[in-house]
N, CA, C and O atoms as CSV, one atom per row, in Angstrom:
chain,resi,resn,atom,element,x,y,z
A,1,UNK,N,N,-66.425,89.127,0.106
A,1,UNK,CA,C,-67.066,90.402,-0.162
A,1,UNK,C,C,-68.061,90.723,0.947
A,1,UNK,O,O,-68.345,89.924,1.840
A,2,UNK,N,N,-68.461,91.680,0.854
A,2,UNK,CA,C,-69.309,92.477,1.985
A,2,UNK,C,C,-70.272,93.155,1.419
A,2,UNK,O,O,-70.219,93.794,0.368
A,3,UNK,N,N,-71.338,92.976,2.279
A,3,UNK,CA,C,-72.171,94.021,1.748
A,3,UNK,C,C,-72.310,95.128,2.915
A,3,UNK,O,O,-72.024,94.720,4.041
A,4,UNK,N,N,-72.670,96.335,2.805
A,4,UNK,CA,C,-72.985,97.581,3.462
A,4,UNK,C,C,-74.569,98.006,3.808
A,4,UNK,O,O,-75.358,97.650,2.933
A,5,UNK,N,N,-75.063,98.601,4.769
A,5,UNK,CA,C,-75.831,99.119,4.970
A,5,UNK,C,C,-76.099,100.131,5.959
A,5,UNK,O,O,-75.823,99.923,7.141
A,6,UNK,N,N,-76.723,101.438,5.485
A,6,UNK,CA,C,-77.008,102.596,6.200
A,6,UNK,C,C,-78.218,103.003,5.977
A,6,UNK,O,O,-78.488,103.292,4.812
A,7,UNK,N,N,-79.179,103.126,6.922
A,7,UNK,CA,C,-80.489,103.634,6.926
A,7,UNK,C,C,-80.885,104.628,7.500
A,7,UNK,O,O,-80.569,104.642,8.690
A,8,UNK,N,N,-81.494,105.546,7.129
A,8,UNK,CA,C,-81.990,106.530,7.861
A,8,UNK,C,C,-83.746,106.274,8.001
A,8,UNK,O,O,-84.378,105.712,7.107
A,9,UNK,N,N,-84.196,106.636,8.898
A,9,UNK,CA,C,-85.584,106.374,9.427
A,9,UNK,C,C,-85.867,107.838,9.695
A,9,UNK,O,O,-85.092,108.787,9.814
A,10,UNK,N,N,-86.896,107.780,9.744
A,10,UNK,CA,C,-88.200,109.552,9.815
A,10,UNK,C,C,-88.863,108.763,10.434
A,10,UNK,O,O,-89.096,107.757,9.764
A,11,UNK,N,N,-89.334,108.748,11.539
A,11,UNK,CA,C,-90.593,108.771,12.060
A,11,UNK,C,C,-91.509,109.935,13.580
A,11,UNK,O,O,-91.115,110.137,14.729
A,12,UNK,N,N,-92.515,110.340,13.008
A,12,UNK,CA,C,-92.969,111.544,14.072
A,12,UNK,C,C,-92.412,112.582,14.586
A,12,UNK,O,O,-92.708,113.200,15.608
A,13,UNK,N,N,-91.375,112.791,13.637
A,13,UNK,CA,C,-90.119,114.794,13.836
A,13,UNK,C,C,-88.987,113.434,13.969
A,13,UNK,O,O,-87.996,113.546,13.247
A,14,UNK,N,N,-89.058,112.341,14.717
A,14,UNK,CA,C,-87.111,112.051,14.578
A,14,UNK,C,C,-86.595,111.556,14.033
A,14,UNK,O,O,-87.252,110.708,13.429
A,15,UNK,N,N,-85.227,111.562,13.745
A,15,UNK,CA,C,-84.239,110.992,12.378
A,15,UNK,C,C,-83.549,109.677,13.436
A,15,UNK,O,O,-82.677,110.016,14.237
A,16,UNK,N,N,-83.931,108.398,13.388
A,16,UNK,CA,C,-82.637,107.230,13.503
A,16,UNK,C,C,-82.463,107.000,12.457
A,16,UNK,O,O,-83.110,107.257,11.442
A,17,UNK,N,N,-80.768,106.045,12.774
A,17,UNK,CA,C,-80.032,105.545,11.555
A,17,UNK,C,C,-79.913,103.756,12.165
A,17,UNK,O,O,-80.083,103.341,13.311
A,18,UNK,N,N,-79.642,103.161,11.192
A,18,UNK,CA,C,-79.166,101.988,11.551
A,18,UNK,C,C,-78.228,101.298,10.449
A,18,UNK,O,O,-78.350,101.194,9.228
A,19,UNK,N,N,-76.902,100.714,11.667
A,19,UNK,CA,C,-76.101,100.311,10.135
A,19,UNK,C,C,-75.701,98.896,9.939
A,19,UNK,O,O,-76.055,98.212,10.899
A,20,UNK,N,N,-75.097,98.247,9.040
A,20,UNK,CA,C,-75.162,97.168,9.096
A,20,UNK,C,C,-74.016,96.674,8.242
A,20,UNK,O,O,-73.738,97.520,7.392
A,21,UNK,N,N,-72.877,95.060,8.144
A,21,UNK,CA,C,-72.341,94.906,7.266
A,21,UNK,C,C,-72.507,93.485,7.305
A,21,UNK,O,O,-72.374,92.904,8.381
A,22,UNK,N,N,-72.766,92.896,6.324
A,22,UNK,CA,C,-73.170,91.302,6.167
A,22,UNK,C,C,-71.974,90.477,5.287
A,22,UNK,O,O,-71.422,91.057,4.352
A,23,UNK,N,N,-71.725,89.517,5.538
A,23,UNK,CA,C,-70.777,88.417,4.420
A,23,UNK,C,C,-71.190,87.398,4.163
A,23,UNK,O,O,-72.378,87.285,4.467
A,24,UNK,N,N,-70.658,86.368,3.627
A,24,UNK,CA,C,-71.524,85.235,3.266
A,24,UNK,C,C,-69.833,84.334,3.001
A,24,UNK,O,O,-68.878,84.943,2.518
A,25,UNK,N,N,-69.760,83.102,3.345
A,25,UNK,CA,C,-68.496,82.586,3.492
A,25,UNK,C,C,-68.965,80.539,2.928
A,25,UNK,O,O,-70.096,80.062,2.834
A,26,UNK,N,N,-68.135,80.100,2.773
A,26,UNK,CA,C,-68.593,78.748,2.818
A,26,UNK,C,C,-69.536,78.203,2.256
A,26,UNK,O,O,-70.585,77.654,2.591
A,27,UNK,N,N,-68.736,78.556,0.883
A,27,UNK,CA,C,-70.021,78.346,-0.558
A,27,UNK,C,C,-71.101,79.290,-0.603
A,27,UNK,O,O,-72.033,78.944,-1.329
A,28,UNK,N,N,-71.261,80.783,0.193
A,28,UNK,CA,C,-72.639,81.305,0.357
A,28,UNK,C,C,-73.493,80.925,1.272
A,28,UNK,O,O,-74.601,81.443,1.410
A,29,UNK,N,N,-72.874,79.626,2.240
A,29,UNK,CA,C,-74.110,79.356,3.069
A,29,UNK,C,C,-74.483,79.590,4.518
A,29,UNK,O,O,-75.390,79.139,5.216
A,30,UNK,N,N,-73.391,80.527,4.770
A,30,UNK,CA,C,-72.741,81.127,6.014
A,30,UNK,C,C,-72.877,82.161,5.944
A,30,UNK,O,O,-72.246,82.899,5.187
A,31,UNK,N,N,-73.809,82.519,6.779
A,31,UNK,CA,C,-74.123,84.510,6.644
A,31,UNK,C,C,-73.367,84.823,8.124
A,31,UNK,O,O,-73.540,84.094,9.102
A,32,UNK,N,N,-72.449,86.094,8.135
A,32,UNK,CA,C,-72.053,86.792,9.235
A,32,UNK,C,C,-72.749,87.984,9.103
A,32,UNK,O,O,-72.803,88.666,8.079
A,33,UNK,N,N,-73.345,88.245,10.300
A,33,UNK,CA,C,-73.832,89.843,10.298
A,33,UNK,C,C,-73.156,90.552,11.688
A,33,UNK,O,O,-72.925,90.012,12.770
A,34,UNK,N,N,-72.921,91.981,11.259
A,34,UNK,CA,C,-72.523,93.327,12.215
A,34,UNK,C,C,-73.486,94.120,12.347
A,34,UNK,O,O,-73.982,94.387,11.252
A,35,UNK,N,N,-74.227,94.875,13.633
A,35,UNK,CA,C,-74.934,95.982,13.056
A,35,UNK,C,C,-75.248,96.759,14.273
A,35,UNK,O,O,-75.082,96.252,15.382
A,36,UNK,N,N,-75.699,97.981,14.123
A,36,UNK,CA,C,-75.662,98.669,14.962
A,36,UNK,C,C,-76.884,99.650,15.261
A,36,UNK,O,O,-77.860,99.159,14.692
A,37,UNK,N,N,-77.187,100.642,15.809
A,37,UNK,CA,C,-78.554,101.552,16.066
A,37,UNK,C,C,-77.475,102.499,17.336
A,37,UNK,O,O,-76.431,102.172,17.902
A,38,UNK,N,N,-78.397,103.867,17.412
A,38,UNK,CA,C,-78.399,104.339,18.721
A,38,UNK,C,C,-78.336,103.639,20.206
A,38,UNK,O,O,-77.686,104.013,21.182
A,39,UNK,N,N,-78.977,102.811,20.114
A,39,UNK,CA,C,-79.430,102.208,21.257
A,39,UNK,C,C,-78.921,100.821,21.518
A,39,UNK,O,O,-79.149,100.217,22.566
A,40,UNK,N,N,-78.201,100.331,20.490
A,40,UNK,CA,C,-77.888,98.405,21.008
A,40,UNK,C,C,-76.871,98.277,19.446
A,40,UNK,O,O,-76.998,98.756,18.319
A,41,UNK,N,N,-75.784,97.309,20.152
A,41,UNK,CA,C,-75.095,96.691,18.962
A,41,UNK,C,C,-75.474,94.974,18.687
A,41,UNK,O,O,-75.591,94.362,19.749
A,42,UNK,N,N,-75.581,94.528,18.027
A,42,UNK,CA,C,-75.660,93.574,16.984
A,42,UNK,C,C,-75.009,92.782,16.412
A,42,UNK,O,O,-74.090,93.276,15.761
A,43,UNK,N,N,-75.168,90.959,16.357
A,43,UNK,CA,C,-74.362,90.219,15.750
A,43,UNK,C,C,-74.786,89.382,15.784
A,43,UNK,O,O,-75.443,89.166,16.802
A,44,UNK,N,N,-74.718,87.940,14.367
A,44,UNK,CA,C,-75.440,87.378,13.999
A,44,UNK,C,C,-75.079,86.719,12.917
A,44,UNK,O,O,-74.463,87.355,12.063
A,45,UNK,N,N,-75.367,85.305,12.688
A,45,UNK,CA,C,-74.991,84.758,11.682
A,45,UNK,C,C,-76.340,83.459,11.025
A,45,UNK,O,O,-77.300,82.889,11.544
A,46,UNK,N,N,-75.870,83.464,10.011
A,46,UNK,CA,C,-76.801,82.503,9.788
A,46,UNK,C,C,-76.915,81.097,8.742
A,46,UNK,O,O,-76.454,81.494,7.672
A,47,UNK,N,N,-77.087,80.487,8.676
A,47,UNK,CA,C,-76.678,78.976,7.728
A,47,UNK,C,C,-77.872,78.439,6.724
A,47,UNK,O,O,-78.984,78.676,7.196
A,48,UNK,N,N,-77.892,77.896,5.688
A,48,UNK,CA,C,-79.107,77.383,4.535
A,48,UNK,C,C,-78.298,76.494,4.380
A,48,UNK,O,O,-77.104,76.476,4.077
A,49,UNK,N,N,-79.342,75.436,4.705
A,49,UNK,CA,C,-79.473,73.997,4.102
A,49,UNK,C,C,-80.142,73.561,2.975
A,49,UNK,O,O,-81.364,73.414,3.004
A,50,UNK,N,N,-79.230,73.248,1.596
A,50,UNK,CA,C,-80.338,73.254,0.551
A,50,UNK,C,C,-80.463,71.764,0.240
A,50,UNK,O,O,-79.509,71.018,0.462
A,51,UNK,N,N,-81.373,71.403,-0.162
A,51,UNK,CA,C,-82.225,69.787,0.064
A,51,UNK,C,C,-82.429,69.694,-1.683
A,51,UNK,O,O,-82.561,70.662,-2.433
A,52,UNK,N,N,-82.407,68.081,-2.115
A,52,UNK,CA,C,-82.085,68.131,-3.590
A,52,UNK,C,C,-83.394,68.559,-4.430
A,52,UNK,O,O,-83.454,68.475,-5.657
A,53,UNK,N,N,-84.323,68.980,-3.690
A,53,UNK,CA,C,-85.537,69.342,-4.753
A,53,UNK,C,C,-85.347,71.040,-4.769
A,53,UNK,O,O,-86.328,71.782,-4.777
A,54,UNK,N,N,-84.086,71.495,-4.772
A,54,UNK,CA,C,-84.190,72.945,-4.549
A,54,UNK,C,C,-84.390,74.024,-3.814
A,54,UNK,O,O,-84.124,75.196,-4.079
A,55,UNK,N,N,-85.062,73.379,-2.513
A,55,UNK,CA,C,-85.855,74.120,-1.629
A,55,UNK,C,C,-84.670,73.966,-0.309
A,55,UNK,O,O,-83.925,72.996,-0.164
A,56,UNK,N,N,-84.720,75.139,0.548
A,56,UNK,CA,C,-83.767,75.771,1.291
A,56,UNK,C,C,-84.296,75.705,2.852
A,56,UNK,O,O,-85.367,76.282,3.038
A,57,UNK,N,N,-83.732,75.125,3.913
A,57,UNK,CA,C,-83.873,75.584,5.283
A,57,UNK,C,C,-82.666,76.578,5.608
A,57,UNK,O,O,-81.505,76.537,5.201
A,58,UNK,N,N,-83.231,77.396,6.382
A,58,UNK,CA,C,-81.967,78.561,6.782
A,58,UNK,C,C,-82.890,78.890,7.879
A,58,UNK,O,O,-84.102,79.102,7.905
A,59,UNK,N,N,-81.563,78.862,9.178
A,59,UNK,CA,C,-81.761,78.825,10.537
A,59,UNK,C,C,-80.682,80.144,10.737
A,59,UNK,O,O,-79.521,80.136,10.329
A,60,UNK,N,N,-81.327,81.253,11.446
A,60,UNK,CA,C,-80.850,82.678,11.574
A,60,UNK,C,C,-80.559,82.833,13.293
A,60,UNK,O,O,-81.489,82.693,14.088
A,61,UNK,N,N,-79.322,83.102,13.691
A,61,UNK,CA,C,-79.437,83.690,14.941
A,61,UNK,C,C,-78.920,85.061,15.441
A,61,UNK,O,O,-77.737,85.113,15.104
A,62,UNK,N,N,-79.298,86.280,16.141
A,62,UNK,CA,C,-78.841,87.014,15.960
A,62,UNK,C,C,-78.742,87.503,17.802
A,62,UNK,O,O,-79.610,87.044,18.545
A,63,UNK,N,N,-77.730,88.357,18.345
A,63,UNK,CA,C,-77.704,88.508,19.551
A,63,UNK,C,C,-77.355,90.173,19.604
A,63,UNK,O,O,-76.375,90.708,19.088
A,64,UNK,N,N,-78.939,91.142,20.731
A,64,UNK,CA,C,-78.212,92.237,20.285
A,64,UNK,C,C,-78.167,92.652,21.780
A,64,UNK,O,O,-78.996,92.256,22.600
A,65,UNK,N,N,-77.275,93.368,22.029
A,65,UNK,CA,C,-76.684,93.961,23.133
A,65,UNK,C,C,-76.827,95.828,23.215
A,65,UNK,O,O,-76.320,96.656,22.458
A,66,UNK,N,N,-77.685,96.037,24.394
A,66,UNK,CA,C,-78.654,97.954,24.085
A,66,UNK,C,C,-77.133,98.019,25.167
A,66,UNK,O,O,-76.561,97.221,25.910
A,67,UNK,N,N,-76.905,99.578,24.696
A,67,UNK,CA,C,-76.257,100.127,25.270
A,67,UNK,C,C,-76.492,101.102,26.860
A,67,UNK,O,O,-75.628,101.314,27.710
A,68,UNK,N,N,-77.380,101.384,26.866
A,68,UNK,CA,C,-78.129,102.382,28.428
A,68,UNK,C,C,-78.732,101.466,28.996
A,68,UNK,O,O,-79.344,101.972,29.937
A,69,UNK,N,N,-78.960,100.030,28.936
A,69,UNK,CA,C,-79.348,99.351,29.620
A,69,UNK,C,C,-78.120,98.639,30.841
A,69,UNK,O,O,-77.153,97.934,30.552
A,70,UNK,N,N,-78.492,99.038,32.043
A,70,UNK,CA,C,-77.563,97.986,32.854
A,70,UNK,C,C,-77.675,97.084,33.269
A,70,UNK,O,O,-78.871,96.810,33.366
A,71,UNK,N,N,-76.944,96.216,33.690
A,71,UNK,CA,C,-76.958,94.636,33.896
A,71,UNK,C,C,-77.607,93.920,32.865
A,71,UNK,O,O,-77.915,92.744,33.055
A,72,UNK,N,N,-77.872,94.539,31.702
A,72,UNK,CA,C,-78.613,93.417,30.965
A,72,UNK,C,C,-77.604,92.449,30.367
A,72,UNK,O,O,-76.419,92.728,30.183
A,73,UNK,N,N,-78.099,91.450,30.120
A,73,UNK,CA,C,-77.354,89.980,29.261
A,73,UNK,C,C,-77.846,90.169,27.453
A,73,UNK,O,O,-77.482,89.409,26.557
A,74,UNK,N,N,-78.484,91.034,27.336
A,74,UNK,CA,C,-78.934,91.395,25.789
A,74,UNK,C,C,-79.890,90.685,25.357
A,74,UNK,O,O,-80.194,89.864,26.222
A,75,UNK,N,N,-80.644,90.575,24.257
A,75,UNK,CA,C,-81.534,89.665,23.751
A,75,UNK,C,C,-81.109,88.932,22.853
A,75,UNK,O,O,-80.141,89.247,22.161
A,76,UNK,N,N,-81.724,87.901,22.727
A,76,UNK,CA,C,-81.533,86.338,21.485
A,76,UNK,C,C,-82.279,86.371,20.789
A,76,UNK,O,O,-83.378,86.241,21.327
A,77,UNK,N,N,-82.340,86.536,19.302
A,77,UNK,CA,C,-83.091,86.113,17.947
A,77,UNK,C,C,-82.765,84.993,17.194
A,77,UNK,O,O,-81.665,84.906,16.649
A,78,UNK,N,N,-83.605,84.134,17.110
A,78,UNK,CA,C,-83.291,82.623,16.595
A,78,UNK,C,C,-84.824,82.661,15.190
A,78,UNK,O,O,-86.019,82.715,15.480
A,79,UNK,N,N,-84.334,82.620,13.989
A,79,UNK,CA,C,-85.279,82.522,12.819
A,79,UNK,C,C,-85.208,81.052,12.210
A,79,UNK,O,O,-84.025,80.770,12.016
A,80,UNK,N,N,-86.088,79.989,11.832
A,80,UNK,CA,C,-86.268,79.411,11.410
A,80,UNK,C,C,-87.161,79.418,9.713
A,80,UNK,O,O,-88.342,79.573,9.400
A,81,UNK,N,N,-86.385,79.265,9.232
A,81,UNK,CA,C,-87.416,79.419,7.400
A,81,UNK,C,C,-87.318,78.103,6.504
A,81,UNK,O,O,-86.235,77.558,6.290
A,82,UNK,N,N,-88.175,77.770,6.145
A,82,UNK,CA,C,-88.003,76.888,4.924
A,82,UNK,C,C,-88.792,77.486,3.467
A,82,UNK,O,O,-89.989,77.710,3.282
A,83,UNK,N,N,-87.848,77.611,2.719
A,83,UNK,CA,C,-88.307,78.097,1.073
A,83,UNK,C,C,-88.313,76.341,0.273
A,83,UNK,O,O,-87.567,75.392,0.514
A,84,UNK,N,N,-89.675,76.473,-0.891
A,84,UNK,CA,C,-90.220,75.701,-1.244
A,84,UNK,C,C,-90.689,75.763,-2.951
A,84,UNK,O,O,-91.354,74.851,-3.442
């Protein structure tokens, strides 16, 4: 299954949108993400490690690539969380 997302933003007179579609695979513990903006596309996945007292590490990486930018190599997002 999939989930969907479409946003619209207002800020100071202008309208962006940003969109997005996420899955989750491999018991739930495998996040795939798609997503997009005006300006850069998006992709990203992410993994939770759950430990026997309940509590969760989930390590997020996401890579987004701007479109009017040239020669760029895009940027890297790497999230680290532990829930407790």
């Amino acid at each position: 299954t999939f989930t969907a997302d479409f946003d619209l933003i207002f800020i100071d007179g202008e309208t962006k949108f940003r969109i997005g579609l996420e899955s989750y695979i491999l018991d739930d513990k495998l996040g795939i993400r798609l997503g997009g903006r005006e300006e850069a596309f998006d992709i990203g996945f992410g993994y939770e490690f759950t430990f026997l007292n309940d509590s969760t590490l989930a390590i997020d990486y996401a890579f987004e690539l701007p479109f009017e930018i040239e020669e760029s190599y895009g940027s890297h997002f790497i999230a680290v969380s532990f829930r407790f």
